[in-house]
C-alpha positions, 0 to 999 in steps of 0.5 A, spaced: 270 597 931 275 602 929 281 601 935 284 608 937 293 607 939 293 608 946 300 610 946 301 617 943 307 615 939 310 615 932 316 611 929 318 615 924 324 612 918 328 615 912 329 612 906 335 616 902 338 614 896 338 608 892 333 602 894 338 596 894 338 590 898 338 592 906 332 597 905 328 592 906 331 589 912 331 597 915 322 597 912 321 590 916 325 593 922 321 599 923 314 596 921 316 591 927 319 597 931 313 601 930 307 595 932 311 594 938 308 601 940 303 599 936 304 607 933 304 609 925 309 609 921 312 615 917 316 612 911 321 619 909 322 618 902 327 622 897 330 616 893 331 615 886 329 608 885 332 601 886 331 594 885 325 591 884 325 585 887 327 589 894 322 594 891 316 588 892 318 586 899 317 592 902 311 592 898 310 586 903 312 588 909 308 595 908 301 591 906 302 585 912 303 590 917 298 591 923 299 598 924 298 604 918 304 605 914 304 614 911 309 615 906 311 622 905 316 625 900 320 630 904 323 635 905 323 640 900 327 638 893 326 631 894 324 625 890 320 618 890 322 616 882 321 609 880 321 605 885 319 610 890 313 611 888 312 604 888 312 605 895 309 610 896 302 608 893 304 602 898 302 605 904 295 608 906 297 615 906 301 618 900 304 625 903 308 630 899 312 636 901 312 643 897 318 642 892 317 635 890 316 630 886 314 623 884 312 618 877 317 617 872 316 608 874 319 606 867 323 599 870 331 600 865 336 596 865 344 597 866 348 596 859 356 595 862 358 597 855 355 603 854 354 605 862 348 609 860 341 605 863 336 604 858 328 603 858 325 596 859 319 596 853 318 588 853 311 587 855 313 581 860 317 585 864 312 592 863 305 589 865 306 586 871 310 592 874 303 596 870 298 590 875 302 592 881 301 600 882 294 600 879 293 594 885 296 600 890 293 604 888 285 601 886 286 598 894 288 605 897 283 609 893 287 614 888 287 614 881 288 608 877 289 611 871 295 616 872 298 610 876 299 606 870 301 613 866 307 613 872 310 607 868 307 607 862 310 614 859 314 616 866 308 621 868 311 625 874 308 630 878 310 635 883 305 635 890 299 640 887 298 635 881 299 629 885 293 631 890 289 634 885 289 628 881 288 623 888 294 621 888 297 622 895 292 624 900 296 630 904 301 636 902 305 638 908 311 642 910 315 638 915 313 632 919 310 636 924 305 639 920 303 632 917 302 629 923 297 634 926 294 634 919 292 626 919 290 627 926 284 622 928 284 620 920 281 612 921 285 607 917 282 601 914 289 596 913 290 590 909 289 585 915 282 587 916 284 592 922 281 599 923 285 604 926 284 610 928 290 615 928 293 619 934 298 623 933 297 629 936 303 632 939 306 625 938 312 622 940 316 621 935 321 616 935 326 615 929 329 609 926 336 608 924 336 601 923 340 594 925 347 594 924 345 588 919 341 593 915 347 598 914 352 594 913 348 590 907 345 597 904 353 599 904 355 593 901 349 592 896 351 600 892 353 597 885 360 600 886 361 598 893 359 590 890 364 591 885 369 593 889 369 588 893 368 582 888 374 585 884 378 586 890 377 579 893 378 576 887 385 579 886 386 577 893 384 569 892 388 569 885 395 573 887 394 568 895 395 562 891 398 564 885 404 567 889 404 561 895 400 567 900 396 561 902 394 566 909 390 572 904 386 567 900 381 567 906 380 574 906 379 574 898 373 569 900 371 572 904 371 578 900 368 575 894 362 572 899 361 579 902 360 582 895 354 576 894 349 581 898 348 585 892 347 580 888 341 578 893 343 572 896 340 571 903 344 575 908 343 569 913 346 564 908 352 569 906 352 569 915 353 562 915 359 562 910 362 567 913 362 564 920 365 557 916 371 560 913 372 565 920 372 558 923 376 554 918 382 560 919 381 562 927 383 553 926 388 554 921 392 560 925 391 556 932 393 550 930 399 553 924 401 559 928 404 565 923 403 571 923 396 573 926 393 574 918 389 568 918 387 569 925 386 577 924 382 575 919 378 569 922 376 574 927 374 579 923 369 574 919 366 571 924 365 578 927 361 581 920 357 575 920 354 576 927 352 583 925 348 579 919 345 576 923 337 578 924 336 582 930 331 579 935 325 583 936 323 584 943 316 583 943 317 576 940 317 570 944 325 571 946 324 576 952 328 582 953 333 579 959 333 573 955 335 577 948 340 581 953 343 574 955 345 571 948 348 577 946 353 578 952 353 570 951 355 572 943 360 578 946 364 573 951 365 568 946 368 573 940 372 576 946 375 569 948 377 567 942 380 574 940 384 574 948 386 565 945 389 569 938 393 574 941 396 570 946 397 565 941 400 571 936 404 573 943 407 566 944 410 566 936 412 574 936 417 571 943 419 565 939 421 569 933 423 575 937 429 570 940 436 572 940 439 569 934 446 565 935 452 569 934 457 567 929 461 563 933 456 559 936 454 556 930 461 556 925 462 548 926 455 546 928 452 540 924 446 540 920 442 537 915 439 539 908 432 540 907 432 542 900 436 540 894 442 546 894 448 547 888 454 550 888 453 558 890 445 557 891 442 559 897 437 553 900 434 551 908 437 547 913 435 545 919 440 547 925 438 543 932 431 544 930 432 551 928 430 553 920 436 557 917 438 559 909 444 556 908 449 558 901 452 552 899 459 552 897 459 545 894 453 541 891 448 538 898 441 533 896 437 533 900 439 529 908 446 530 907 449 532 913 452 539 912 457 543 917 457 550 919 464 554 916 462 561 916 455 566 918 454 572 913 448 576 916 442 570 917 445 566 912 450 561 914 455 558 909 455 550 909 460 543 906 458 537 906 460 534 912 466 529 913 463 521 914 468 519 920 
């Protein structure tokens, strides 16, 4: 039994640029976006490849769905490479725009020594690769053999040949005409499902993805990553090094960031962040300072909340409820914002307090807090009130001193006379 869309819409997302981690994320997204319609999917791609692993999870997401996936390559002067044909032969209708071009699927390696990518011949990496586009391709109907050659000897095709040799299934101008030109075409997916498309003068709605899969995209660009692993750090070793303990989170937080282009599970990376946000919210609550560990706590806790995966509304958690957790989430990063800067507050007016002109302190006791010599500066406590003192003789530690002169904030001591 062929099922018809009900709904005459069509979900339409761009893939631009490299195929890092997030893209993924962006792919599962619209797939989910678009059965909530239960409307197709046009995947507008113009990239020039990326990494495999995320490359086989959008192949996943487009054979498991429960709607049909198009892939068009557009507009005019774009291209698919690599991994971009990849998915391309993934989805149940390969299109093509005038002026484009597909193929060259050979999988190369990067060599930081020369900074130059270089081909990968190894026949354990090669024919699996080989397996999978000349299973799409067998699966959809087109043509094995130039499959094969896109990896094999980095065949590429402009969209004549492509059509020609049964590659894709349509040359359109623009999405309009594809949409008019597949109208009514019955597509048999992968789940077993039969649909016939409706998308004659459709409603398109076009996906621009989660925050989560913007920011792990950015993130994931090789030279962002490296970046952010350089900077973070530096960050940590200059924090500990140099006794600037309050920017060591920061780094941390920095380095882990980076960890998302390494694949590691945005999830995973959400919950450390969470973590060391928390530890240093704790931290500057508890230790007031200058507000970095705060700022920076609220900062990491906030990056991760935007990790975290969106909740699709035509799951089990219903709109009013999704709506709930998310003002839930707002209120709770907007209290302990308000909590920080009261704190932040509170310190500023403590350090923001007049300080003791001369003559209150000149003859006022204390008692040393560091071990000070002769014409070397050190700390004293004053009433509970931490000063830099210059010792005019040699004071150890505990020793009652007595204020004889001020110059600026450092206050000149002796020993104080034992009565």
């Amino acid at each position: 039994m062929t099922l018809q869309a009900t709904k005459n819409h069509v979900v339409v997302v761009k893939i631009e640029g490299g195929i890092y981690y997030g893209v993924d994320y962006l792919v599962e997204e619209a797939i989910a976006e678009a059965e909530r319609f239960d409307a197709p999917l046009v995947i507008v791609l113009d990239t020039p490849g990326g990494l495999l692993d995320v490359t086989e999870k959008i192949i996943k997401s487009i054979r498991t769905s429960n709607i049909p996936v198009i892939g068009y390559v557009y507009p005019v002067g774009a291209s698919a490479w690599s991994a971009g044909t990849l998915i391309l032969m993934a989805t149940h209708i390969a299109a093509m725009s005038p002026g484009t071009l597909i193929g060259a699927a050979q999988p190369v390696i990067y060599d930081p020594t020369s900074g130059l990518y270089k081909p990968i011949n190894e026949s354990k990496i090669i024919n699996p690769i080989v397996g999978i586009i000349a299973e799409l391709a067998q699966d959809r109907g087109r043509n094995v053999t130039a499959a094969k050659k896109f990896v094999l000897e980095n065949l590429y095709l402009d969209e004549d040949k492509a059509l020609k040799y049964n590659v894709i299934e349509v040359v359109a101008k623009s999405i309009d005409d594809l949409l008019e030109k597949i109208n009514r075409w019955e597509v048999r997916l992968d789940t077993g499902r039969e649909y016939r498309l409706n998308t004659e003068n459709a409603v398109v709605i076009e996906y621009n993805g989660s925050l989560r899969a913007h920011i792990t995209r950015v993130i994931s660009d090789p030279i962002v990553n490296s970046l952010l692993a350089t900077i973070g750090i530096l960050i940590v070793m200059f924090g500990i090094l140099g006794g600037h303990y309050p920017a060591v989170p920061l780094g941390l937080g920095l380095v882990i960031l980076s960890l998302l282009g390494s694949g590691f599970s945005a999830n995973m990376i959400s919950l450390l962040l969470i973590l060391i946000g928390g530890i240093a919210l704790g931290i500057e609550l508890f230790t007031p300072g200058f507000g970095i560990l705060g700022f920076t706590g609220i900062t990491l806790i906030a990056i991760s909340i935007a990790l975290l995966p969106v909740l699709n509304p035509s799951s089990l958690i219903s709109p009013s409820y999704q709506a709930m957790l998310f003002w839930i989430g707002i209120s709770i990063g907007a209290g302990l914002g308000g909590f920080t800067g009261f704190v932040l507050y509170k310190v500023i007016a403590v350090r923001k307090k007049p300080p003791h002109i001369k003559g209150s302190l000149v003859g006022s006791l204390g008692k040393a807090v560091d071990d000070i010599e002769s014409g070397k500066t050190g700390f004293i406590l004053i009433n509970g009130e931490y000063w830099r003192a210059l010792a005019l003789e040699d004071v150890k530690r505990g020793d009652k001193v007595v204020v004889v002169d001020k110059e600026g904030p450092i206050v000149k001591i002796r020993k104080a006379k034992e009565e």
